[in-house]
Backbone as a printed PyTorch tensor [residue, N CA C, xyz], in Angstrom:
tensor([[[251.0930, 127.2500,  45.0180],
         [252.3150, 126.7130,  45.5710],
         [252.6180, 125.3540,  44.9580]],

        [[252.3260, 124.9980,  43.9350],
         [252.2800, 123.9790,  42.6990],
         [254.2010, 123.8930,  42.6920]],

        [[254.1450, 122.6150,  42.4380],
         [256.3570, 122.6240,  42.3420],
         [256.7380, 122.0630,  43.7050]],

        [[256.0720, 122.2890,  44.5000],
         [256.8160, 121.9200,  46.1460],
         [256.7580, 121.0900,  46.9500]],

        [[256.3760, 119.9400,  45.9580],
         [255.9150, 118.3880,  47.2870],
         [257.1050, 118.1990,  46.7310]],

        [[258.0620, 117.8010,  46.0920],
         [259.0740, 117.2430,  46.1620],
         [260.2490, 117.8420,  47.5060]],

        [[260.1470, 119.1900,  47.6060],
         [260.4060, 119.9220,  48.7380],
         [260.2360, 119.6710,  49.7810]],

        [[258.9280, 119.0730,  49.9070],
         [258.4030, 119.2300,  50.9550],
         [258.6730, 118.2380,  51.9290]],

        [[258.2730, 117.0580,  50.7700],
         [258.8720, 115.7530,  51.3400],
         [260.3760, 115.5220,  52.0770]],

        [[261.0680, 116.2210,  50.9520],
         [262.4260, 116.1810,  51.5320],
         [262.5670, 117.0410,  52.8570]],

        [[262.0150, 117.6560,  53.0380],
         [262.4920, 118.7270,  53.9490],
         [261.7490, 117.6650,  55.4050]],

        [[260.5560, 117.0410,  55.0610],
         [259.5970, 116.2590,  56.3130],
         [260.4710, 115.4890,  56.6800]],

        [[261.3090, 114.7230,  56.0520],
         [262.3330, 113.7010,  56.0130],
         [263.7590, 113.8990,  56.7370]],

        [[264.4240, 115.1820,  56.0100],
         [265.4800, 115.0150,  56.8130],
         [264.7150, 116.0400,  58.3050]],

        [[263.7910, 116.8140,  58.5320],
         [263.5190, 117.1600,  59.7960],
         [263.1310, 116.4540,  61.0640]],

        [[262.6250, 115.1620,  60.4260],
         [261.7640, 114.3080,  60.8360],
         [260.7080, 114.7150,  61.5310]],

        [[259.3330, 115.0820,  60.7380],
         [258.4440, 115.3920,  60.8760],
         [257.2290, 115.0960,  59.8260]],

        [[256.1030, 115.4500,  60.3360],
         [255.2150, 115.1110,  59.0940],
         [254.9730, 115.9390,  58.2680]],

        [[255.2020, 115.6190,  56.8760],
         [254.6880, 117.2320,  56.0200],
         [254.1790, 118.0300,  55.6840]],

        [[252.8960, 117.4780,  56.4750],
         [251.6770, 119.0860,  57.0860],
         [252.5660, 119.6920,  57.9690]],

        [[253.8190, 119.5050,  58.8130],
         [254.5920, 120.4440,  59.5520],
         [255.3050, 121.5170,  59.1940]],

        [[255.5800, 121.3110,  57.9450],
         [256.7080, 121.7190,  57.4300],
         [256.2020, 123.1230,  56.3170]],

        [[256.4420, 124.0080,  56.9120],
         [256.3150, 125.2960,  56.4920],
         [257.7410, 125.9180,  55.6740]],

        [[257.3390, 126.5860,  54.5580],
         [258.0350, 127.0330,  53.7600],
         [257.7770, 129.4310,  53.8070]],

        [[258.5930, 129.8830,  53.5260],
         [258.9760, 131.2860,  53.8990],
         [258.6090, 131.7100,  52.6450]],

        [[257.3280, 132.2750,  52.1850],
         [257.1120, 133.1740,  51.4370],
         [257.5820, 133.8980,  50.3600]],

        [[258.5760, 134.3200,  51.1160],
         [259.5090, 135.4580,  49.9680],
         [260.5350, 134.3880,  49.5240]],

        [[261.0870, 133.6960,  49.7330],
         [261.6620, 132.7430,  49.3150],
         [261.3710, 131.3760,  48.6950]],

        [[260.2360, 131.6870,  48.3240],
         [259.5340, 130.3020,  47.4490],
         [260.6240, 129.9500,  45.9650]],

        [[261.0870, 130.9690,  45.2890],
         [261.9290, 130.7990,  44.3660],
         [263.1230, 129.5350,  44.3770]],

        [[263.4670, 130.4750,  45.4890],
         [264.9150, 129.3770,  45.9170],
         [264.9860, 127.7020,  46.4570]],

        [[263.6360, 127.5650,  47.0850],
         [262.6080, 126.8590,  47.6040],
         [262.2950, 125.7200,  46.2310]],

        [[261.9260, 126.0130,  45.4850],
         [261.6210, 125.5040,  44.0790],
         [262.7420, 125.1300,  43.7200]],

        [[263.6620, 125.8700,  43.0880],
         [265.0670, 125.2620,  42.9060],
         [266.2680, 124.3890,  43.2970]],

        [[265.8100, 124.0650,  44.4780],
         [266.1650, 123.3370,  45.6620],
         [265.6150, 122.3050,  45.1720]],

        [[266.4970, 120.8750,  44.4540],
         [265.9550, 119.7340,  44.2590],
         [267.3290, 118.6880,  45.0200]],

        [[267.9790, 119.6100,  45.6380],
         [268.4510, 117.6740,  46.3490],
         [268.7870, 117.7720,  47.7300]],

        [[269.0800, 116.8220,  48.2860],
         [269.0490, 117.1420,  49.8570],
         [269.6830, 118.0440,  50.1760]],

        [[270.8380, 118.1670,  50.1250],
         [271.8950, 119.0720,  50.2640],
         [271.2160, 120.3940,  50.2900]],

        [[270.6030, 121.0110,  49.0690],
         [269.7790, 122.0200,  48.8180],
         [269.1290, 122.6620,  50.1660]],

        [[268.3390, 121.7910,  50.0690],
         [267.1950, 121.2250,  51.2060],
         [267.8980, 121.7520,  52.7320]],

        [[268.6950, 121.0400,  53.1360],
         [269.4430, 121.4790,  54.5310],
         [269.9940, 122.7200,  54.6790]],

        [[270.3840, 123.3150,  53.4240],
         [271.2230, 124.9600,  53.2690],
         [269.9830, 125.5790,  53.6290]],

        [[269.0820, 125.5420,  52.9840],
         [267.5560, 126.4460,  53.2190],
         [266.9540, 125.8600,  54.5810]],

        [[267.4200, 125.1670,  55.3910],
         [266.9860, 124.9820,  56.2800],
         [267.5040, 125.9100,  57.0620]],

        [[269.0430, 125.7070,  57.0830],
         [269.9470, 126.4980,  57.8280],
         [269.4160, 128.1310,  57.7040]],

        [[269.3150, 128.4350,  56.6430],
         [269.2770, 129.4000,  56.5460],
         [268.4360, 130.5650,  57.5360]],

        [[267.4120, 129.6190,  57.7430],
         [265.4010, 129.3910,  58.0460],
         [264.5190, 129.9600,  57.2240]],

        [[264.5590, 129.3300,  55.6840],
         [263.7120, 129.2970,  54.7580],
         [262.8440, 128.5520,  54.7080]],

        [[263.2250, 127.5980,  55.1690],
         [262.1780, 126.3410,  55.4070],
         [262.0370, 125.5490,  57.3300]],

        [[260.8960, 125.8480,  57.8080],
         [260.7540, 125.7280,  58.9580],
         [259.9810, 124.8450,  59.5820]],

        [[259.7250, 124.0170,  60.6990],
         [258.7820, 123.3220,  61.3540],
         [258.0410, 124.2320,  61.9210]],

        [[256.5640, 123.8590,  61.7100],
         [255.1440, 124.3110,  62.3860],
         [254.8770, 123.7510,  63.4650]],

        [[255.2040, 124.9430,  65.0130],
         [254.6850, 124.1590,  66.3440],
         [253.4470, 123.7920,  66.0860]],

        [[253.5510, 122.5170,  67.3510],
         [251.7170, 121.9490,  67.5780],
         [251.3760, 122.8190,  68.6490]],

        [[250.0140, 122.5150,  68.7390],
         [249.4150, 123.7140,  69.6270],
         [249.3620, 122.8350,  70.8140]],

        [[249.5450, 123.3210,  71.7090],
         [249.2640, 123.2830,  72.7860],
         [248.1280, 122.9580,  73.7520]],

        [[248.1520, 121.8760,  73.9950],
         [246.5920, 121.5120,  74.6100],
         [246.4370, 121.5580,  75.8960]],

        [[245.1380, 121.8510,  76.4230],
         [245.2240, 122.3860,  77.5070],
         [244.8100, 120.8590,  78.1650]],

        [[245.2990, 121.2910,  79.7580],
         [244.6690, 119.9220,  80.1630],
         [243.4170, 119.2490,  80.3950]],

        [[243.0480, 117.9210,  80.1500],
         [241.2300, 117.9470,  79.9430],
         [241.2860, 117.4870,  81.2670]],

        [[239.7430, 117.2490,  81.3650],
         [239.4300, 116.7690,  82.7130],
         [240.0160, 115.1010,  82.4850]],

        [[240.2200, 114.3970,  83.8630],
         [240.5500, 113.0610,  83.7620],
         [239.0860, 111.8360,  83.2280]],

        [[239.2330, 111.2400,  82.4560],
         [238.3310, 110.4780,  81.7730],
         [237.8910, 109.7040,  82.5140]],

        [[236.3550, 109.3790,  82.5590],
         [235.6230, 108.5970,  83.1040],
         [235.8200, 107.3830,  82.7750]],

        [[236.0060, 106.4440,  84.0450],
         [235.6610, 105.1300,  83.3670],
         [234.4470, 104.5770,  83.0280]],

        [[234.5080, 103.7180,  81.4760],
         [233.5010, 103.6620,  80.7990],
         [233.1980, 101.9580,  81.4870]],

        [[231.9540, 102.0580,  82.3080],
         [231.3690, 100.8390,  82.5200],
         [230.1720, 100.0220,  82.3880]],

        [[229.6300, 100.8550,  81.3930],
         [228.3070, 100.4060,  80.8700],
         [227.9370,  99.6070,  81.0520]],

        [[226.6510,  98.6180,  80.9110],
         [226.2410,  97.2510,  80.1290],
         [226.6260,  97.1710,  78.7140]],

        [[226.6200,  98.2190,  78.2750],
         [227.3320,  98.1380,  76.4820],
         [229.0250,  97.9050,  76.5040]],

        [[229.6090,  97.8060,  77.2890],
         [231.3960,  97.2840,  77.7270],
         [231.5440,  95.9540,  77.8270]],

        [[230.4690,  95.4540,  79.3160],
         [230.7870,  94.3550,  79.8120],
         [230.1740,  92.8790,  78.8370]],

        [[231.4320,  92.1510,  79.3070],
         [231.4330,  91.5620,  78.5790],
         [232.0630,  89.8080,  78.7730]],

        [[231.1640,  88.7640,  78.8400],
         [230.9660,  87.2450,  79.6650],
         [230.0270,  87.2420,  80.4650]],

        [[229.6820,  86.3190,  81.0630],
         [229.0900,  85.5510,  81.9900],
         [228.4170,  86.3440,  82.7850]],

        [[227.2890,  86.4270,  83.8680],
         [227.0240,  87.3120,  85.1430],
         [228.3880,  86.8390,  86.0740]],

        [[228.5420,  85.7110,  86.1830],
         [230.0530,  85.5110,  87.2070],
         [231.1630,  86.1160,  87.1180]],

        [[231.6580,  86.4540,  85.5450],
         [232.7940,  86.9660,  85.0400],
         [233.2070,  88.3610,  85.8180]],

        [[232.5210,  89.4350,  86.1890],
         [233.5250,  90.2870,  86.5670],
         [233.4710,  89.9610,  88.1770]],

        [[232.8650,  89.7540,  88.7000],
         [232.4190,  89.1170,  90.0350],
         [232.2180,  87.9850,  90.6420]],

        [[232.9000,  87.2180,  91.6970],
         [232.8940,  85.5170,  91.0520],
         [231.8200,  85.7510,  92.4230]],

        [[231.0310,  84.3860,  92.3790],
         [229.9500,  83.9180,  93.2540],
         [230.5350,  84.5800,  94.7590]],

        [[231.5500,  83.9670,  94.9160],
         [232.5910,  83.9440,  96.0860],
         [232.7690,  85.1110,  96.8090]],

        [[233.5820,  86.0100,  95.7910],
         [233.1470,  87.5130,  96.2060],
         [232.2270,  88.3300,  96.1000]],

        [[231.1680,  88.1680,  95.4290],
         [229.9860,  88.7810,  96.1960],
         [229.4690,  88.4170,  97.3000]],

        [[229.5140,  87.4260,  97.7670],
         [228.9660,  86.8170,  99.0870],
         [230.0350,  86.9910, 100.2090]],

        [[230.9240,  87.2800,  99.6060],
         [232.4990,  87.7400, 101.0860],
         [231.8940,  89.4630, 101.0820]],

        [[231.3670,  90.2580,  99.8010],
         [231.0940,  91.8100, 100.1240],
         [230.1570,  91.6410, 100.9120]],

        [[228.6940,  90.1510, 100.6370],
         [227.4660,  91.0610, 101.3910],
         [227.7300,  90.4250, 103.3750]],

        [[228.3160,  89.3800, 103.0910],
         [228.4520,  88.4880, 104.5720],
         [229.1450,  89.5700, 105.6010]],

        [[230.3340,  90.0410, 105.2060],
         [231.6330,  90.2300, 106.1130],
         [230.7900,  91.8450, 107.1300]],

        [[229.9430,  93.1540, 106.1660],
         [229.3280,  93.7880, 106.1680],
         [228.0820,  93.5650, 107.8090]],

        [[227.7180,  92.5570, 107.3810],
         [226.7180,  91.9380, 107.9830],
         [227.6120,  91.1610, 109.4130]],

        [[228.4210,  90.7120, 109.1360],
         [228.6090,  90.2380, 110.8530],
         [229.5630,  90.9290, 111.4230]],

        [[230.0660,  92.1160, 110.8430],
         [230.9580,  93.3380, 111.6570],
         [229.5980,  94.0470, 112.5570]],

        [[228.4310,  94.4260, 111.8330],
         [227.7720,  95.3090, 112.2680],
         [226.6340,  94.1640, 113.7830]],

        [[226.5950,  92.6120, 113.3820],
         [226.2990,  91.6570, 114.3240],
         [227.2180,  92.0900, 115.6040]],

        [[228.5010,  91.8140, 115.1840],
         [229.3770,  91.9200, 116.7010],
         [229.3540,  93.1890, 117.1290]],

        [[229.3270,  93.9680, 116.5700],
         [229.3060,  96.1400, 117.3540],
         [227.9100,  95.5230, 117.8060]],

        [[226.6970,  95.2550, 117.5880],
         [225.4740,  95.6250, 118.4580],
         [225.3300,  94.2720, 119.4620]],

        [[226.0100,  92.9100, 119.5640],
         [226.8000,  92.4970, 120.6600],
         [227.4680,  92.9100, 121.2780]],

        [[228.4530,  93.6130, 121.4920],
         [229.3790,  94.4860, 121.6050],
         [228.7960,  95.2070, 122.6490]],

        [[227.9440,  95.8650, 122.1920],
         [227.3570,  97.3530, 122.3850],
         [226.0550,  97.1630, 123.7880]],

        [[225.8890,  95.6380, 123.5120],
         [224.8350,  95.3880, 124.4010],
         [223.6000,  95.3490, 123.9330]],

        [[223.2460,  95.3560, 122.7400],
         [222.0210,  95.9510, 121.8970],
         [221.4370,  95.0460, 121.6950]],

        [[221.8020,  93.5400, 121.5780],
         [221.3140,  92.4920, 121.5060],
         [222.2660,  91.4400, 122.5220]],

        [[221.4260,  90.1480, 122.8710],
         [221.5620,  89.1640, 123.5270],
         [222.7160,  88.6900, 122.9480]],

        [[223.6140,  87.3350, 123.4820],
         [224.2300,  86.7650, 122.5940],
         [223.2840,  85.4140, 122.0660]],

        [[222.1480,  85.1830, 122.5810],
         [221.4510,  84.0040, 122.0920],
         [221.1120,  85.0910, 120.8570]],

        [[220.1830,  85.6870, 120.8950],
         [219.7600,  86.4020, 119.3850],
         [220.7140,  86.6680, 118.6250]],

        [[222.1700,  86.7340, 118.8770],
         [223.4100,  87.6210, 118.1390],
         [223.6840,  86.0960, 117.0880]],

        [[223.2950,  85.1230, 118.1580],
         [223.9970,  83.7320, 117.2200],
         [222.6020,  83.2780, 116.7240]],

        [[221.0270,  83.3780, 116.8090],
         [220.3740,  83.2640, 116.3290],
         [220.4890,  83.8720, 114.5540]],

        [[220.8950,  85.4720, 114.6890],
         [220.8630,  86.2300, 113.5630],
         [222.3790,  85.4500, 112.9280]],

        [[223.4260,  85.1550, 113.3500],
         [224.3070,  85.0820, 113.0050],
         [224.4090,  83.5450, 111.7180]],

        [[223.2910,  82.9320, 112.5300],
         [222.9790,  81.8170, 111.8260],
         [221.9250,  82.1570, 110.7750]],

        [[220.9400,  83.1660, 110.5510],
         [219.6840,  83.5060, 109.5490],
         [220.6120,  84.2580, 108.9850]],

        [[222.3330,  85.1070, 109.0340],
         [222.6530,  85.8030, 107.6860],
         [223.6780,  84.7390, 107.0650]],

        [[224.1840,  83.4270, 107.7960],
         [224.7550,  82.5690, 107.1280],
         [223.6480,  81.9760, 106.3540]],

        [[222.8780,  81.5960, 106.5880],
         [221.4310,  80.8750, 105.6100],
         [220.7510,  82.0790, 104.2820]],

        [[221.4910,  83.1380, 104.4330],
         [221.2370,  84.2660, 103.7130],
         [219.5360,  84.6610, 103.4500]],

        [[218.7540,  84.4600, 104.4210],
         [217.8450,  84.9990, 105.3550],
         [217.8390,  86.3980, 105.0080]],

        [[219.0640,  86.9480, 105.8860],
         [218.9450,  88.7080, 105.9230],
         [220.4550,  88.9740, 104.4620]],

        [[219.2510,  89.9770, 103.8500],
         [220.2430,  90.1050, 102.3920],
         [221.6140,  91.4220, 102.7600]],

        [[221.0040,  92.5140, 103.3840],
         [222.0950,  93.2750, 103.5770],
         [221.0790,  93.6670, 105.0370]],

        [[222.5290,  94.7030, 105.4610],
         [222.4990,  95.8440, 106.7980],
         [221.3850,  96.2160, 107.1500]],

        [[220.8050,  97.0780, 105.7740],
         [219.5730,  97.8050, 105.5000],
         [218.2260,  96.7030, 106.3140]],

        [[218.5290,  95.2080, 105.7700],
         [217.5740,  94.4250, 106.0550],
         [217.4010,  94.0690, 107.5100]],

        [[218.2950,  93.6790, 107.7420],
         [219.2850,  92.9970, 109.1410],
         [218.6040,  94.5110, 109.9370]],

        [[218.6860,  95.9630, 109.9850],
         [217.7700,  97.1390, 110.7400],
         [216.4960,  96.4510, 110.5550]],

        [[215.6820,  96.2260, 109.6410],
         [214.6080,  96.1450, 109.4800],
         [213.8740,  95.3550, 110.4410]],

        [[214.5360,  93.8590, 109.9900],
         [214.3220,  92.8770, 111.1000],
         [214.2180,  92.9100, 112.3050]],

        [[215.0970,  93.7320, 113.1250],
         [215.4470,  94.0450, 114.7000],
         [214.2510,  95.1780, 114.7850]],

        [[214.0100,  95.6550, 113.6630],
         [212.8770,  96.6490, 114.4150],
         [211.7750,  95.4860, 114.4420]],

        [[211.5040,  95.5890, 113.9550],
         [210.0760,  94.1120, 113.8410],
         [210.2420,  93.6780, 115.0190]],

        [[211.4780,  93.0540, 115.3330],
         [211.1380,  92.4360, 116.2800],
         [211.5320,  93.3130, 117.5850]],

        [[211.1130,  94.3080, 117.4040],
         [211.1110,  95.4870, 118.8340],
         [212.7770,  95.8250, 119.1690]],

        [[213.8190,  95.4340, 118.5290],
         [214.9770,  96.0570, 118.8840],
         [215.2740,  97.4610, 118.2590]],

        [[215.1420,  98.5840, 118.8100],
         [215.5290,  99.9130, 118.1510],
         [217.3150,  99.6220, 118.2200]],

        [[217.4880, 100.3260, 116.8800],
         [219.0710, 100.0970, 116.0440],
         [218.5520, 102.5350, 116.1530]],

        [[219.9840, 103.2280, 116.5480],
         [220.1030, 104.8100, 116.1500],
         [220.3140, 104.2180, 114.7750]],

        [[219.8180, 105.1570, 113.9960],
         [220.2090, 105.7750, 112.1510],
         [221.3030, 106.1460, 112.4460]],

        [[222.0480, 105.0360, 112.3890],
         [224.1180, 105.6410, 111.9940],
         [224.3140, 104.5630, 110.6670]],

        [[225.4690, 105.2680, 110.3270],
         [225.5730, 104.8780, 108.8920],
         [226.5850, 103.3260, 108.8370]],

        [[226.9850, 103.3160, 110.1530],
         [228.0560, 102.2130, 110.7920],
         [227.2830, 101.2260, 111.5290]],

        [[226.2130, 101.3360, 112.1220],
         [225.6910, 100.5630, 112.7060],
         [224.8230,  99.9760, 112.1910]]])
């Protein structure tokens, strides 16, 4: 098929497409060849001697993971997390679940402001710990995932 980038080009051009798109009709390669100016070019279009190649069709992928590696991130340990808000995630956690077992009767309010003062001194690190503690010290906490 030697002779037909000049074709081809023209034809990518006025179709506007790229010229791996651009398919040419077999039996008509002759006329195809002879065809050197635009004009040419658009008659054999018309005709449909010379045609655009659909893209295929892709199916839909799954939605992409976000990529959060240690190989991504990138600054400081503070940078994606400032001091501030990690200590508003582990605090706020910690004295919702203080006031429900005040609340609840489960503890005193002298011990409620005892603990309330050992998770401001960051004493008790999370929830998990803050159970731990109350068992130690003889308060049974039920295994709920809220409390």
């Amino acid at each position: 098929m030697g002779g037909l980038t000049l074709q081809k080009r023209l034809a990518a051009d006025i179709l506007k497409v790229g010229i791996s798109r651009v398919v040419f009709d077999p039996e008509h390669l002759e006329d195809i060849k002879n065809a050197i100016t635009r004009a040419d070019i658009k008659k054999l279009i018309s005709k449909g001697y010379i045609r655009v190649k659909t893209t295929k069709i892709k199916k839909p992928e799954e939605k992409k993971k976000r990529r959060k590696g240690p190989g991504r991130r990138k600054g400081a340990k503070g940078t994606r997390i400032t001091q501030k808000e990690a200590w508003m995630k582990t605090i706020r956690p910690l004295r919702r679940m203080l006031k429900e077992l005040r609340d609840k009767g489960i503890i005193e309010p002298k011990t409620y402001r005892q603990l309330y003062r050992m998770i401001k001194s960051g004493s008790i690190k999370s929830r998990a710990h803050l159970r731990l503690y109350l068992k130690q010290r003889g308060i049974e906490i039920e295994a709920r995932p809220n409390v």
